[in-house]
N, C-alpha and C positions, 0 to 999 in steps of 0.2 A: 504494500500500500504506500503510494505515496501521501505526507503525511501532511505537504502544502496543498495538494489539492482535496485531503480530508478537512483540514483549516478552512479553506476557500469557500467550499462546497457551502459550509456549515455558516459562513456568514452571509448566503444568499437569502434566507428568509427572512430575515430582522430587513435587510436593504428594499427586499420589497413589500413590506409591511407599509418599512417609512414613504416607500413611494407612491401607497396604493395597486402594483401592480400586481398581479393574481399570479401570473405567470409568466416564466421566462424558458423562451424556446430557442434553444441553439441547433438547428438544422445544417446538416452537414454531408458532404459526400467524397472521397477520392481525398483525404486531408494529408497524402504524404505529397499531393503537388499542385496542391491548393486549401492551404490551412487557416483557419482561422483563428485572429488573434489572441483570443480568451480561449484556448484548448488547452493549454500548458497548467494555464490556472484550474480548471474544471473536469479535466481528462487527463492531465499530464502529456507525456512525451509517444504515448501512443497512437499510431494511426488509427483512421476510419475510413473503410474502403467502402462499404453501401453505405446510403443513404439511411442515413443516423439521426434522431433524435434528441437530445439532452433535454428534459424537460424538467424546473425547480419552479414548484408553487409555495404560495402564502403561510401553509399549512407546514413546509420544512419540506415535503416529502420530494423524493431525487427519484427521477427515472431517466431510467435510457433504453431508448428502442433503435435496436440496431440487427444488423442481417444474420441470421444464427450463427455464420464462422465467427464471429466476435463476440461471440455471447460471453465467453472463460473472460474474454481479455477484458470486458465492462466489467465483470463482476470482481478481478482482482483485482481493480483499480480501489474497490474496497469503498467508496464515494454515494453508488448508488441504491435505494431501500428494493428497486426493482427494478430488473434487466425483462426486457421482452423482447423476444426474437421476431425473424418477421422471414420467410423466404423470397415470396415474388415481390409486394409491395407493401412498401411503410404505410400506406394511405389507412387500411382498415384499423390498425391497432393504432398510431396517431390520431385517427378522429375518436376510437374508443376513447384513448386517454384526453382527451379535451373535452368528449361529452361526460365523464368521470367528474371530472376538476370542474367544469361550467364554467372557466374564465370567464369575465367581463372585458380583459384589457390582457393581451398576450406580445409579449416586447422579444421583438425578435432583431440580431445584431444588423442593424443598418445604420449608417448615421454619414450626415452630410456635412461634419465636424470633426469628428473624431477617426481619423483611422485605425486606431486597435478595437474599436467598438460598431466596425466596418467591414465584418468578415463574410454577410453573407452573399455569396456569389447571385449576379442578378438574374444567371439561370437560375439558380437555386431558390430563390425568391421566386421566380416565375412557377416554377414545379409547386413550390410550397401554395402560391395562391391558386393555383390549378385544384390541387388539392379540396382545399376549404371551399370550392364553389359548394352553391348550394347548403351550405353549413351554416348553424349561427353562428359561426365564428371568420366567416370571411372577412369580416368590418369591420374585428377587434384587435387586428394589429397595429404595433406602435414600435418605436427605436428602444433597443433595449441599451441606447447609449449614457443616461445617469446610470442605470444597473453595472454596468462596467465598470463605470469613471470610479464610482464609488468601490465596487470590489479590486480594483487595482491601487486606490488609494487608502485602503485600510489593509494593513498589514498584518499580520496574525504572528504568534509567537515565535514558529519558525521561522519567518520569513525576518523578524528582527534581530534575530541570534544572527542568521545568513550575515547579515548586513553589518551587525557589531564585527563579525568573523570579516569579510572583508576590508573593513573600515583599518581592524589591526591589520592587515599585510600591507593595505598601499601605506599604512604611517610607516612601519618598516620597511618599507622599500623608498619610500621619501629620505628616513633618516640614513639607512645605507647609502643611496645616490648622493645625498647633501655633505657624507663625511667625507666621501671621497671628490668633493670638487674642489680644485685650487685653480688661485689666481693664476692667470697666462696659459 
């Protein structure tokens, strides 16, 4: 398990309490050559080859619906309360799990500001509204770009150790470089 994206994960719900938002959908596909910025944070370092879900509602609960070869690898990422598989298409268990939740308001990574909060491809986006035709949920998306801002600028206890740990090696590498510089 990695143990910043158990950090991470876990400060999505207080984020979107304060926001109002019900739900945050990270939609995703092919992510070893076209990834999105918040995957490191929420998935870590592993790829996503189908057409993947990440889904975090109000309530804390963490899902990910992704194509059965990656079912082991969602689940040992250790992040998520439910992994669902899916063979031909994401569509029928995606729209399950959104008529589950009843979002009002589902924030999905677009934003015409931020690029780390900009990840999702506008095919991707186009599939995604394809999707939701006919749903009550086609109307209820919105930029999940505060959702990011804010989980990349709140730091969790790992992630401050990291930082104290690097902060000591550039001071000792400053104070190294600085002893050995002379005049001429």
């Amino acid at each position: 398990m990695n143990q910043i994206v158990f950090e991470k994960t876990n400060q999505i719900k207080p984020i979107l309490n304060e926001l109002g938002i019900d739900l945050w959908l990270t939609f995703v596909r092919e992510t070893s050559a076209n990834a999105d910025p918040v995957l490191p944070l929420i998935y870590g370092d592993s790829d996503l080859t189908w057409q993947s879900a990440l889904i975090f509602s109000t309530d804390g609960e963490k899902s990910a619906i992704v194509g059965r070869f990656e079912v082991e690898t969602a689940r040992k990422i250790g992040a998520f309360d439910r992994v669902i598989a899916y063979d031909e298409s994401i569509q029928p268990q995606l729209i399950e799990e959104l008529n589950r939740i009843q979002p009002k308001k589902i924030a999905i990574n677009m934003s015409e500001n931020d690029v780390l909060a900009d990840g999702l491809s506008h095919g991707m986006y186009l599939n995604l509204v394809h999707m939701l035709e006919e749903t009550p949920f086609e109307d209820r998306l919105i930029s999940a770009e505060e959702i990011i801002g804010k989980l990349r600028g709140r730091k969790t206890r790992t992630e401050i150790e990291r930082i104290k740990k690097a902060i000591d090696s550039t001071q000792k590498i400053y104070e190294t470089a600085i002893s050995q510089i002379k005049p001429g």
